[in-house]
Structures are given as structure tokens and as C-alpha cells.
N, C-alpha and C positions, 0 to 999 in steps of 0.2 A: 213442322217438327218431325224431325226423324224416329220413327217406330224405333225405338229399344235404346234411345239414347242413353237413357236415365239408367242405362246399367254400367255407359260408360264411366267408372268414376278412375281419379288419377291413384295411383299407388300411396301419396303420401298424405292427401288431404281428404283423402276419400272422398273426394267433392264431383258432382257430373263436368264431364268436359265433351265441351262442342270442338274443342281442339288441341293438340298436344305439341310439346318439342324432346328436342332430343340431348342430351347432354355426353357429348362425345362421342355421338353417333350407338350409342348403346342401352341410355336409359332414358324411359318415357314417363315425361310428367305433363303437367298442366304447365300453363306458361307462368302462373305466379312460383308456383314453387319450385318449376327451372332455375328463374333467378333468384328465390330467396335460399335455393342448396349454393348456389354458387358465391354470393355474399357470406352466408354463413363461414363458406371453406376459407374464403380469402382473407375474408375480415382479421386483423393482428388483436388480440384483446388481452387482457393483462390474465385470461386467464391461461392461455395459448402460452402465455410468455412463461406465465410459473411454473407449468405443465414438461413446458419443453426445455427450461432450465433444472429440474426437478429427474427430469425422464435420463434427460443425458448427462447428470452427474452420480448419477445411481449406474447406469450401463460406467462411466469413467473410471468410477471406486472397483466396481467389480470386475471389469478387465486388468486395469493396471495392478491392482493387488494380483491378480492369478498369473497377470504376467511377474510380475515380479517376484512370487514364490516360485517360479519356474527360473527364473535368474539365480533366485540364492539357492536353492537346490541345486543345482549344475555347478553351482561355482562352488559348492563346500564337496560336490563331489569330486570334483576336475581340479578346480584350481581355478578355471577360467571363466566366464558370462560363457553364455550359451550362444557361439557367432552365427548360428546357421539358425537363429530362430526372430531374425529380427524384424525380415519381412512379412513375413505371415504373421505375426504379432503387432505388426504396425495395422495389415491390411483386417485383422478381426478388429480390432477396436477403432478402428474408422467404420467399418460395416456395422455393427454393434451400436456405438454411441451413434453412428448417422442416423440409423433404423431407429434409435431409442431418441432421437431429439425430432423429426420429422414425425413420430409417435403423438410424442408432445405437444407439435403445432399443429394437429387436426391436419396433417393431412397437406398443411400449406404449402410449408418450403418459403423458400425466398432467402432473403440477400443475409440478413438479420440472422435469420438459422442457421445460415451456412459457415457462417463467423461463428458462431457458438460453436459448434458441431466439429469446425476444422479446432478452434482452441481448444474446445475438452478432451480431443484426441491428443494432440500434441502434449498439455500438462498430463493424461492419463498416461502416456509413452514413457515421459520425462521422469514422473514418480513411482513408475515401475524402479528406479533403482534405489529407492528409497530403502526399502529392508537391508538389499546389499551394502549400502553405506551404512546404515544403523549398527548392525552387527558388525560389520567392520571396526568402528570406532570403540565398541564396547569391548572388542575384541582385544583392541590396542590398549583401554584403558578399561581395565575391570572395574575400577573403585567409580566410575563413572556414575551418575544419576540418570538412571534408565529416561524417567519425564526430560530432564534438561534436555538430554541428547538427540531425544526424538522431536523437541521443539526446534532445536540446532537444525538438525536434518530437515524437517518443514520449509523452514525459512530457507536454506541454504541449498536445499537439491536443485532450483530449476538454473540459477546461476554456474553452480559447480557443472553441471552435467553440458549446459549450454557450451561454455566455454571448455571443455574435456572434447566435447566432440570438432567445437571449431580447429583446436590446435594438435588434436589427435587423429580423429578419426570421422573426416568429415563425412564419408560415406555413408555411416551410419545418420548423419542429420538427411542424406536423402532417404533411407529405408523409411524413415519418423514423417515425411511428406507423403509417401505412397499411403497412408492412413489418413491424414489429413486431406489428400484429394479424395479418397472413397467419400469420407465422413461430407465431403462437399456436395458430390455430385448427388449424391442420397439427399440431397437440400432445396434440390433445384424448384423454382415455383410453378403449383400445379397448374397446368395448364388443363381449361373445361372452357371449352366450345359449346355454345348453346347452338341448334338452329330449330327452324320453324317461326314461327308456332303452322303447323299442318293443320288443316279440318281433318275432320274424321270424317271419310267421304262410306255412303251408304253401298253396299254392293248388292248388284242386285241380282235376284235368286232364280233361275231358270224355272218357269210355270210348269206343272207336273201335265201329261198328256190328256187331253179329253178323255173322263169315261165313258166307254157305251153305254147307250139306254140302257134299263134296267129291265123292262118290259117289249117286249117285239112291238112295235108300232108306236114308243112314245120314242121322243127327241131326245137325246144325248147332253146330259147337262154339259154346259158351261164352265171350263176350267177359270178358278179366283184368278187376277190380277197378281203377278211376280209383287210381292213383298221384299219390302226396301228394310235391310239389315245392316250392323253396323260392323266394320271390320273390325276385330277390335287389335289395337296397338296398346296392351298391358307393358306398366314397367317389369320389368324383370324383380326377380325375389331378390331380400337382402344382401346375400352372400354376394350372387353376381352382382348386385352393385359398386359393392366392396371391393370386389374382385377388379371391377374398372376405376379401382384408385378414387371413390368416391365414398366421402363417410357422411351418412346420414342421420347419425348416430345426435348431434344436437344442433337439428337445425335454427337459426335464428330468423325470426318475420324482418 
């Protein structure tokens, strides 16, 4: 038995460990809860799903709406949509909803998120012109039913604007994909590398030098035997965890 084992314990289980691994070369656990962080992360579970469906239609409502008050603004000022703000309005709310549905999957990513992630961009884009056509309409037809018309508009914005841009201005259906790729790549599946599991090998400690007798004519004690110490390889504190794209936040056995 290694002298001071018993102090090695792992960061998450607080349990002793005779040995450790590494998960992306950065955090140090014991080898059960290497792989049970790593399952947890990966794992799809319906609550991931309602989190990340939940996560990324709350970031969709809130960009498109702020993008689209910035549309009818410019246009009741000008005359015109705002043409120089289409990319960088594409590329926030792909950054945005990516970050806000990758939020949602713990961290995962994958194939499933990334579909999510590129559609709630694109319908957030799409219904940014929702106010502009609203007020339009009401514009044209005062006696109008404020509810009817904005259910018109619901139903009717992704069609009208789809084909607007096909036959008008297709350029603008590319600015609406440079969002939809950010929202993508921000989806990609996490990738965590275990290796080990390592011993925690003992180092051992240079013997201090004989002292001299104490007394003229007695013998020179005996310096003790170098004592075997353990090195220790602690995980790192939660933030740098976090910091290394790892949440440990609810792991599952």
C-alpha cells in the first residue's frame, strides 16, 4: 500500500483512487466517472431534447423580433428594408440560437441539433419580416382586424418571403444560409477523448543528510529510509472544467 494514498481522492466522487484518466488531456478523474461524464454528455434524453428545443426558440423569438423591429424602423424611416444589415443579422442569430440550442443539449451537439439549430435560424430570419408585412397590410387596409391579419401573416410569411426572394432577390437566400451554417457548426458533436487509466505512481523523496553525533565520541544517527509519496494529479476546479467544453453539472451513473 502506498503511504498517503488515501488522500488521493478523484474530484467528482471523492472516492481514493489507485489510478486516474484523463478526459481530453485536461481533466482528471477516476476511471468510473471518466466514462460515466462522458455517457452522461453524449447520452440524447428527452430531457436534452426539450431543453434544446425550449433554449433555441426563445434565442429565435428574440433575435427575429429585434431583427425585425430594426427592419420596420429603417423602412418607415427610408422607405426601404435596411440592405446593409442582412449579413450580420443572419450571422447573430445563427451564433445566438447555435449557442442557445447547444446550451440546451448539455453540451452535445450532434446531427439532430444541428437540424434544429440551422431551421430555427432560418424561420427566425424569415419572420423577422413579419412586422414589415403586418403594418404594411394595415397600412393598406385600416378597417382591417388587427388578430385576423396577424394570423394571415403567421400562416403566410415563410411562403411569401421564400418565394420573394427566389424570384427577386436571391442573394439575399444566401445572406439567410451564412446563419444557418454558424447555427450548424456550433452543433458539431462533442468530441472527449478518455485515456488511461494511469497509476498514480509514488515519488520518491531524497533522504535528508546524516546528522552529527550530538555528543564528541557517540555515533552519528542514522538518517530514516526516503518515504514513498504520492504525486498527486488533482482534477482541475470547476470552471477550468467547463472551460474545456465539459459540463459536469448533471452527471448520470
Amino acid at each position: 500500500e502506498i503511504e498517503g494514498r488515501a488522500a488521493q481522492v478523484c474530484g467528482l466522487c471523492r472516492l481514493p483512487m489507485a489510478s486516474y484518466c484523463t478526459i481530453n488531456d485536461s481533466v482528471a478523474t477516476c476511471e468510473r466517472c471518466a466514462y460515466r461524464v462522458r455517457d452522461s454528455i453524449l447520452a440524447v434524453t428527452p430531457e436534452k431534447v426539450l431543453k434544446a428545443i425550449a433554449f433555441g426558440l426563445a434565442a429565435a423569438v428574440a433575435t427575429s423580433a429585434a431583427w425585425g423591429a430594426i427592419i420596420q424602423a429603417v423602412t418607415v424611416q427610408s422607405g426601404s428594408p435596411p440592405g446593409w444589415g442582412y449579413v450580420i443579422a443572419s450571422l447573430v442569430m445563427g451564433a445566438a440560437i447555435g449557442t442557445a440550442v447547444r446550451k440546451g443539449s448539455g453540451n452535445r451537439g450532434g446531427l439532430g441539433f444541428q437540424v434544429l439549430a440551422g431551421a430555427l435560424t432560418l424561420l427566425a430570419w424569415i419572420y423577422a419580416w413579419a412586422p414589415a408585412m403586418y403594418f404594411s397590410v394595415l397600412e393598406k387596409n385600416p378597417d382591417a382586424v388587427p388578430a385576423l391579419v396577424a394570423g394571415q401573416i403567421f400562416v403566410q410569411t415563410v411562403p411569401l418571403v421564400l418565394t420573394a426572394i427566389a424570384q427577386h432577390a436571391p442573394l439575399m437566400g444566401l445572406f439567410a444560409l451564412f446563419g444557418v451554417a454558424g447555427a450548424w457548426r456550433r452543433n458539431v458533436l462533442a468530441k472527449l477523448e478518455i485515456k488511461g487509466p494511469f497509476p498514480v505512481e509514488p515519488a520518491r523523496v531524497s533522504a535528508p543528510p546524516s546528522p552529527a553525533a550530538a555528543l564528541p565520541g557517540t555515533e552519528a544517527v542514522p538518517a530514516p529510509p526516503p518515504a514513498a509519496v504520492v504525486r498527486p494529479v488533482l482534477p482541475p476546479p470547476a470552471p477550468e472544467a467547463k472551460g474545456a467544453g465539459i459540463d459536469f453539472e448533471r452527471p448520470q451513473a
